[in-house]
C-alpha positions in Angstrom: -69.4 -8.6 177.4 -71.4 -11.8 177.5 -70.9 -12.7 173.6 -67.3 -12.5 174.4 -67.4 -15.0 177.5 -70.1 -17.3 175.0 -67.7 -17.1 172.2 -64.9 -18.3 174.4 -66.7 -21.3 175.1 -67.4 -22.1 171.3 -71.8 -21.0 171.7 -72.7 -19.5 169.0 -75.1 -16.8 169.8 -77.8 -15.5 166.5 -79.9 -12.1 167.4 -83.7 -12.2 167.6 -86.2 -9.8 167.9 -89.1 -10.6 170.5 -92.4 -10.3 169.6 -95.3 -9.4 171.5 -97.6 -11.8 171.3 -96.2 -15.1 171.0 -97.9 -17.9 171.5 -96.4 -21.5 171.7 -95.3 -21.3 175.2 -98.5 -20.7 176.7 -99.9 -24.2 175.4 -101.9 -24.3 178.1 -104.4 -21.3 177.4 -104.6 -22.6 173.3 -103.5 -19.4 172.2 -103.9 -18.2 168.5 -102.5 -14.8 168.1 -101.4 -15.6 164.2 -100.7 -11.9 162.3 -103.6 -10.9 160.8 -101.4 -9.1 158.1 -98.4 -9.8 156.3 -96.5 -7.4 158.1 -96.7 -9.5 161.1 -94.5 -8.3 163.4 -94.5 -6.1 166.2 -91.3 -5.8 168.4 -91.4 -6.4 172.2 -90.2 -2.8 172.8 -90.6 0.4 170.8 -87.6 1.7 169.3 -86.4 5.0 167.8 -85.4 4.7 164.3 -82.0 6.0 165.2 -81.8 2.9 167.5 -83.4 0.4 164.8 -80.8 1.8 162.5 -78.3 1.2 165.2 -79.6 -2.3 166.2 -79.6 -3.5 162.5 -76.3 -2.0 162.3 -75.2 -4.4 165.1 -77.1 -6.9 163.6 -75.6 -7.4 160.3 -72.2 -6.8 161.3 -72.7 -9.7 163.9 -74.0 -11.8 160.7 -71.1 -11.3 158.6 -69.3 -13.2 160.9 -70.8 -16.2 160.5 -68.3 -18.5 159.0 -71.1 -21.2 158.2 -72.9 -20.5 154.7 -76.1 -21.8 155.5 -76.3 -20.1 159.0 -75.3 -16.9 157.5 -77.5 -17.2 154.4 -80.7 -18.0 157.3 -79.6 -15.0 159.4 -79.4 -12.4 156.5 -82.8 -13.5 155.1 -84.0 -13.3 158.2 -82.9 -9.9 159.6 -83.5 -8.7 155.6 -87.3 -9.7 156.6 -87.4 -8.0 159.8 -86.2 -4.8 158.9 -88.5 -4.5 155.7 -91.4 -5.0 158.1 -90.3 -2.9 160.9 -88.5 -0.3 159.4 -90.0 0.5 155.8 -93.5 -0.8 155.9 -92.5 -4.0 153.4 -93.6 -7.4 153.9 -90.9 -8.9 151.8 -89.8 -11.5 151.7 -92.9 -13.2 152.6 -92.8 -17.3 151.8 -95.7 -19.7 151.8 -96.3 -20.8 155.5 -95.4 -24.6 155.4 -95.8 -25.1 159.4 -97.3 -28.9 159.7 -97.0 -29.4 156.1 -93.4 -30.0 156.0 -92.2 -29.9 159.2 -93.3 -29.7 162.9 -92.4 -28.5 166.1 -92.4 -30.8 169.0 -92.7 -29.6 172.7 -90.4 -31.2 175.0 -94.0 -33.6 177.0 -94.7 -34.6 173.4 -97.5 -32.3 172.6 -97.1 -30.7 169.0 -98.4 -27.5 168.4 -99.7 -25.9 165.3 -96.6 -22.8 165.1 -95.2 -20.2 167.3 -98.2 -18.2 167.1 -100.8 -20.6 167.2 -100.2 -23.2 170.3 -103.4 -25.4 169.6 -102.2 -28.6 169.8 -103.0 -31.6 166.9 -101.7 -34.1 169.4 -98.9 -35.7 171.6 -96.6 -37.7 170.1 -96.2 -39.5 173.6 -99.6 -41.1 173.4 -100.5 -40.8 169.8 -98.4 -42.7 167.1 -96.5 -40.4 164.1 -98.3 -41.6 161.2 -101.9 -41.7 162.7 -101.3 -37.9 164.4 -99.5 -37.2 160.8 -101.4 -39.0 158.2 -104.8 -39.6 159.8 -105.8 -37.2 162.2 -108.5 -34.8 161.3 -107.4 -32.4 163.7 -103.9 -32.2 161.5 -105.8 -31.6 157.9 -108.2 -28.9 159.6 -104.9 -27.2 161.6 -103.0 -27.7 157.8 -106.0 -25.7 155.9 -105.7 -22.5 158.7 -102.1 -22.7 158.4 -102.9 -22.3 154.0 -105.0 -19.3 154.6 -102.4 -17.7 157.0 -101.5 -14.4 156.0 -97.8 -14.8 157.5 -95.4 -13.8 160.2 -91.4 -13.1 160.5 -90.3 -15.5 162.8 -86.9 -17.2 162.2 -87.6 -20.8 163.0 -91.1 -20.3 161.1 -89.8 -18.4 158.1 -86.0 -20.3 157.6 -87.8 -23.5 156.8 -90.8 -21.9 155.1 -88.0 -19.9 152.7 -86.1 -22.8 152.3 -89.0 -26.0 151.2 -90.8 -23.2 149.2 -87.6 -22.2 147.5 -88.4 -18.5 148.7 -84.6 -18.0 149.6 -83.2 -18.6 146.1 -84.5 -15.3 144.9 -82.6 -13.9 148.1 -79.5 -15.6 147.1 -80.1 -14.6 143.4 -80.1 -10.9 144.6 -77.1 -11.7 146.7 -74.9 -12.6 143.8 -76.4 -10.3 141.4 -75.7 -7.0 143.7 -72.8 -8.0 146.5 -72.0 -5.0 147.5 -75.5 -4.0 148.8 -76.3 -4.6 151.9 -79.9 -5.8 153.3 -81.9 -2.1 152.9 
């Protein structure tokens, strides 16, 4: 019912997953609950795997129609991802973690945090210029070598950009056009 109303008023609306222990928005305890596997995810709720099978269902039907290439390409490499991790056991794909390396995430006071599951800050943008927080700060190269040694989570807005300035999601779209017809697993 609401997707309908949404969809009337031109919002596109892409399905997540919630995790249980996120971190970024509770900047002010410094959390660090980065997955200590590959695996790396573990769903808000516990679901049957009649209703995993059902949600996933849902899930990539909702995906195919995205009329937007790259959306659609993010979304199915994404849920392909998820499912392997939650429903066989497969932490595939798994791309480098490039979180302050190659891009940021900026909270809406300035603060800038290490990634969704680790909200330890490297600095404010608000009271510290880009290039010295970027460039110079210690605090960045010391947050950058953790984030090297991460063993890797499945969130979208981690794993889209880590995918795509590793080149992870050309093998995806390889296996896209080399078997069409087969769905994520």
């Amino acid at each position: 019912m609401s997707k309908t109303i949404v969809n009337k008023m031109g919002v596109k609306i892409y399905p997540s997953i919630a995790f249980k222990t996120p971190a970024l928005y509770r900047q002010d305890d410094e959390v660090k609950n980065v997955p200590t596997s590959t695996m790396g995810f573990e769903p808000y709720f516990d679901f049957s795997d009649e209703e995993l099978r059902e949600i996933f269902a849902t899930l990539e039907e909702d995906s195919a129609e995205i009329t937007d290439f790259t959306g659609k390409m993010a979304i199915r490499y994404n849920l392909e991802g998820v499912k392997n991790r939650i429903m066989h056991d497969d932490p595939t794909p798994n791309p480098k973690c490039v979180a302050l390396n190659d891009h940021l995430r900026l909270l809406p006071d300035g603060a800038v945090p290490v990634c969704y599951f680790d909200s330890r800050t490297v600095g404010n943008l608000r009271s510290t210029p880009f290039r010295k927080l970027w460039f110079d700060s210690q605090e960045t190269r010391e947050m950058r070598n953790a984030v090297k040694h991460c063993n890797g989570c499945w969130i979208a807005c981690e794993t889209v950009p880590n995918s795509v300035y590793t080149g992870n999601i050309l093998g995806f779209l390889w296996k896209l056009v080399i078997f069409p017809t087969k769905s994520v697993r």
